[in-house]
N, C-alpha and C positions, 0 to 999 in steps of 0.2 A: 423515235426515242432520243432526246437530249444525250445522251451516254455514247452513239455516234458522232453529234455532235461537238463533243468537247474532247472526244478523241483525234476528228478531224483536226481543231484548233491547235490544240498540243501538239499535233506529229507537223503542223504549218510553222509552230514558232519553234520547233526544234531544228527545222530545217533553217529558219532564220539565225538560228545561233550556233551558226556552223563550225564557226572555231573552236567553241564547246565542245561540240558531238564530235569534232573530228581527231580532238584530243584524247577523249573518252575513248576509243574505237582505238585511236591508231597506242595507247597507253601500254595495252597489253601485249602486243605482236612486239614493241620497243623495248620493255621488257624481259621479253623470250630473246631476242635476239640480243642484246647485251649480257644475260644471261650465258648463251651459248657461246659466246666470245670471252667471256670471264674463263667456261669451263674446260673451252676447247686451247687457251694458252695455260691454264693452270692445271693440267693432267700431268700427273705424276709419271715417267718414264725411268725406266732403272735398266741401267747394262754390267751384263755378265760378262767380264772376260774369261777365257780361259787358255792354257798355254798347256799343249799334250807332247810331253813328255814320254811317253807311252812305248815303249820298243813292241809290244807286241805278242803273242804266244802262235804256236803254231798247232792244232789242234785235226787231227783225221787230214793231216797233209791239206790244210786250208792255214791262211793265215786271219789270225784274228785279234786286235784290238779295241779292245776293250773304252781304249780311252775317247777313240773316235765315235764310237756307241754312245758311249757317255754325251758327247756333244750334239748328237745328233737327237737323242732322249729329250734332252732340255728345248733343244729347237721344237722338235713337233709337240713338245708337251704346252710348251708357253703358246704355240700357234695355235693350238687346238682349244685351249681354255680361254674359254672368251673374258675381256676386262681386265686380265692381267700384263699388267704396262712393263714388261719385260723384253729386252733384248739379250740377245747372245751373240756374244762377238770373241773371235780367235786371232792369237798373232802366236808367230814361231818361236820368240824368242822374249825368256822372261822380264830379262832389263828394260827389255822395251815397253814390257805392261805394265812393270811397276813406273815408268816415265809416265805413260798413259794414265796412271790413277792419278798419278800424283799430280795432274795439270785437268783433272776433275773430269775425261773424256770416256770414265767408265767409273760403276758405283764399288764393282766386286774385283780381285782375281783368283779365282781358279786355277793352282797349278796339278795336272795330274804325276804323278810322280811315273818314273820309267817302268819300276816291276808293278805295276797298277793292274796290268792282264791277267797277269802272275797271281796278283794277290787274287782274284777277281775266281782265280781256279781254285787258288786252295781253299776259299771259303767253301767255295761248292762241293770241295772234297771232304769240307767237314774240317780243316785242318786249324784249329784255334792257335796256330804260332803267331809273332806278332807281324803286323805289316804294316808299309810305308802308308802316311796318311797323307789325304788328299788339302795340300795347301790353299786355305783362304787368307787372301788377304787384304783388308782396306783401313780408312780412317774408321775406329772404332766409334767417335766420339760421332759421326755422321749418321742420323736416321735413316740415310740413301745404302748406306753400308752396312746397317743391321736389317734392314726388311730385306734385304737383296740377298745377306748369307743364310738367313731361315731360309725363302724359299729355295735356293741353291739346296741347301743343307736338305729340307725334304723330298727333292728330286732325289737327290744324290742317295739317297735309302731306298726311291722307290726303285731307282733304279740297280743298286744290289740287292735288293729282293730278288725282281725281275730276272737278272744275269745268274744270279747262286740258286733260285729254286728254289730258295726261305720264301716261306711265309709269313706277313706279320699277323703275329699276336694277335690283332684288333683291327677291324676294316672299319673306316668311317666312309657313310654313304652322307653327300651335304646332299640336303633340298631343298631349293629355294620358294621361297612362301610366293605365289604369283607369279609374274614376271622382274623380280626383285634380282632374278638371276644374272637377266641380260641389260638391266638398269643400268646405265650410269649417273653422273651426278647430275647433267643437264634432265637427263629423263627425273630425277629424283625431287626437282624443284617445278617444276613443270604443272603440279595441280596446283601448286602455292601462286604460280603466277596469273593463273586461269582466274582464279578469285580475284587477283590486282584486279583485273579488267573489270570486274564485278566493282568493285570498290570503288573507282572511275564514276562510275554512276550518282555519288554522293552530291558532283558539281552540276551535273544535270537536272538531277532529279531534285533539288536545292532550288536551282535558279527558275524551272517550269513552274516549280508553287509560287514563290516568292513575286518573280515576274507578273503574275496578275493581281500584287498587290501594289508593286511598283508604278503600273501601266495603269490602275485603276479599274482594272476590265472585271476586278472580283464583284465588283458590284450592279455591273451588267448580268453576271452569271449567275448573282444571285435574284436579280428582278426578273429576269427571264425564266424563274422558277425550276435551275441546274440543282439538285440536292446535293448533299454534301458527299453521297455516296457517287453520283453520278461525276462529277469535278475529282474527289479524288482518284475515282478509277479509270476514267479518261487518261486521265496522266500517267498513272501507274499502266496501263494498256502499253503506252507509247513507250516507256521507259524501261518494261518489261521488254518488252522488240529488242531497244538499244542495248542491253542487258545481253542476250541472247547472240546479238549477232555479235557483238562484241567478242564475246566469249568464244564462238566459232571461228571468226578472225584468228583471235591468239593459237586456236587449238590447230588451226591450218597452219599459221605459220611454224610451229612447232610442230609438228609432220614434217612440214619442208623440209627442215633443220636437223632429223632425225628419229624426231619423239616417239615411243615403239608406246600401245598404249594397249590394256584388257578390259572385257566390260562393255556394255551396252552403251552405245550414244542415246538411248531417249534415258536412259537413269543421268546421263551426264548433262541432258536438259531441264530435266525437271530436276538436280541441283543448283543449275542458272538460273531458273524461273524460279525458286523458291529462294536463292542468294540474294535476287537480283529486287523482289517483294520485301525482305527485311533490309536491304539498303535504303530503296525509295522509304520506307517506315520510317527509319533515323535521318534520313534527308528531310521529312517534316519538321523534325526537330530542330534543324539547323534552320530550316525557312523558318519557324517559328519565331526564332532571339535574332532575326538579320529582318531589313528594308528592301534589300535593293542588291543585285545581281552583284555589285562590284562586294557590300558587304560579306555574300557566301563567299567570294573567290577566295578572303581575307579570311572569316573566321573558320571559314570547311576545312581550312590546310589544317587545324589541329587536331578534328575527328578523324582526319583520311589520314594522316601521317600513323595517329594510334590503329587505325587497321591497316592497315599495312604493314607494320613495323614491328604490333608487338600482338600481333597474331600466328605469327609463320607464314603468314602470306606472300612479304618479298625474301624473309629470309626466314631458312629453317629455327622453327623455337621450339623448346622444348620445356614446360615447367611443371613440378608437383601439383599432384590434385589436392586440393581441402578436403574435398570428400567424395564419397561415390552414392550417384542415386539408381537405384535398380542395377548398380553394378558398374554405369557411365560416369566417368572420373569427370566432375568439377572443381575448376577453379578461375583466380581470377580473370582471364583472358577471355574463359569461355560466356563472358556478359558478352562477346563481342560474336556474331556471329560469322564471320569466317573462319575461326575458329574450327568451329563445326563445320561447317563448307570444305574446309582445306583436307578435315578427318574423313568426310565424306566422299569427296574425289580420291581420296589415297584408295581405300578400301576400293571403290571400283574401276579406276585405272589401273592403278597398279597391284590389286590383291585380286581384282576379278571376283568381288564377293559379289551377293545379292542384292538386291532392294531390300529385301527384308534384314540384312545384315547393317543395313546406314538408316535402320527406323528409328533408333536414337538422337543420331542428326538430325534426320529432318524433324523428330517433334521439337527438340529444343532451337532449332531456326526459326520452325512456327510460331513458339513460345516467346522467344525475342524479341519477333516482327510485329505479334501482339503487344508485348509491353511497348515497345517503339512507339508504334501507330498510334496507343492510349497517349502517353506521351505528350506525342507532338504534338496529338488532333486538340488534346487540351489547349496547351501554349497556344496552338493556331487561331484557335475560336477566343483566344480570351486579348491576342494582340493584334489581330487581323478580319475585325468585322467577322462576327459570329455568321456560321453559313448555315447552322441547322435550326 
């Protein structure tokens, strides 16, 4: 069968244009890890000072402090909740923490006031008299110094709940949708860059059609009686491969680096094999209006810049629907199919849904890869020796 054949061929001259493939391949993993270096220097860290005050009560001939409770409350609460970028930190003596804010080596201070045990008792006792309140203080005008006094602020309730025996009003139970929980921002870019690798494939898959128009060889493949179906899925075979491993590359070196992931690997294949089929589709396209290897390196950069860029693929996007079909929000980006790919790995990376929950993706990737293909296979047969 010829369709061997010109997979053989394909997967020979891809290996001849190694600079290519090894760009394509290494594009995605280079990616993940600049990515994880963006995120890993720009994580947000916020410190609590606090300064205990606190003389103490004495309680069934025990001594007890309240205030040191207090500090010890925020320490195991911030360790035990994971992804919140809090520290707690203590010094003796106030002057010295207000030095300390003011030369930016803490966000908050926390002063606990002396009869803080004191007050701590008579709430429990029920006693509504007034009492000393526990001093914040920082640059107000600083976002470091308002995120840092809320969360201070709602320890500091849970923890006189806790200590007085009140109950609040209102329990909030949060639950996180998936693994959305223990996400952070590297894990949260992480399907968008899976797709880069995908999008890589436009210069490949570009220069393998083109190349046998360049080389003259399309017209060997067509007297040796190759159909048009056989020529283009030969390629598509090979390019689907490079596609695939590419994608696994990025996905491992993201592992490496931390990436906690839910959800089936054969759904996260058959989204590369189905991504990686409507790319080579719009790569006809570009072989179509190009001659010659060096012309896709030149005109590709403008379709691969628009997937990438204003898809969410390298960077989170987000934009109104025009409209919704059966319920699936369209709009303009989604001509583009990573798009759909990027929605598609959310949902089963990180949401751990179904296949049957990303059958919207995949028909409108199908859908895409169809118009592509029409497309390009037109242009192709009408500027490059008709093959059918």
């Amino acid at each position: 069968m010829k369709l061997f054949a010109v997979i053989s061929k394909s997967l020979k001259e891809q290996v001849r244009s190694y600079w290519v493939l090894l760009l394509t391949l290494s594009m995605g993993p280079f990616f993940i890890f600049v990515y994880y270096l963006i995120v890993e220097s720009s994580k947000p860290q916020y410190d609590i000072l606090f300064v205990n005050n606190d003389k103490g009560v004495v309680v069934n001939n025990n001594r007890v402090n309240h205030g040191e409770r207090l500090i010890n409350y925020f320490t195991i609460q911030l360790s035990d909740t994971a992804g919140i970028p809090f520290r707690v930190k203590e010094t003796g003596d106030r002057n010295l923490g207000v030095k300390t804010l003011k030369e930016k080596h803490a966000d908050a201070l926390l002063t606990i006031p002396e009869m803080f045990s004191e007050n701590v008792m008579a709430k429990t006792n029920s006693d509504s008299s007034n009492t000393e309140p526990v001093e914040f203080m920082g640059d107000l005008t600083n976002t470091s110094y308002l995120i840092s006094a809320v969360w201070a602020g709602e320890l500091l309730n849970d923890y006189m709940y806790q200590a007085t025996g009140k109950q609040k009003m209102v329990s909030i139970a949060e639950i996180p949708l998936g693994s959305s929980g223990t996400l952070d921002d590297f894990n949260l870019v992480v399907p968008g860059i899976l797709v880069v690798s995908l999008i890589m494939l436009m210069f490949t898959s570009s220069i393998a059609f083109v190349s046998e128009v360049e080389n003259k060889t399309i017209m060997r493949l067509k007297l040796s009686g190759v159909t048009t179906l056989e020529f283009l899925g030969g390629i598509g075979v090979v390019q689907i491969s490079v596609g695939v491993v590419s994608m696994l590359l990025t996905l491992l070196t993201a592992i490496l680096l931390g990436f906690q992931y839910e959800g089936s690997l054969g759904i996260l294949l058959l989204i590369a094999a189905l991504t990686s089929m409507s790319i080579i589709a719009f790569s006809l396209v570009i072989a179509s209006v190009t001659k010659s290897a060096n012309e896709v390196l030149i005109v590709g950069n403008f379709p691969m810049f628009l997937f990438m860029f204003f898809t969410g693929a390298a960077f989170p996007l987000k934009s109104e629907a025009l409209f919704t079909l059966a319920g699936y929000p369209i709009n303009v980006q989604g001509l583009m199919t990573p798009v759909h790919a990027i929605s598609a790995l959310n949902k089963a990376l990180v949401m751990n849904m179904s296949l049957l929950s990303i059958l919207p993706e995949i028909i409108a990737i199908l859908l895409l890869t169809l118009l592509y293909f029409i497309i390009g296979a037109m242009i192709f047969r009408h500027r490059h020796l008709k093959l059918a």
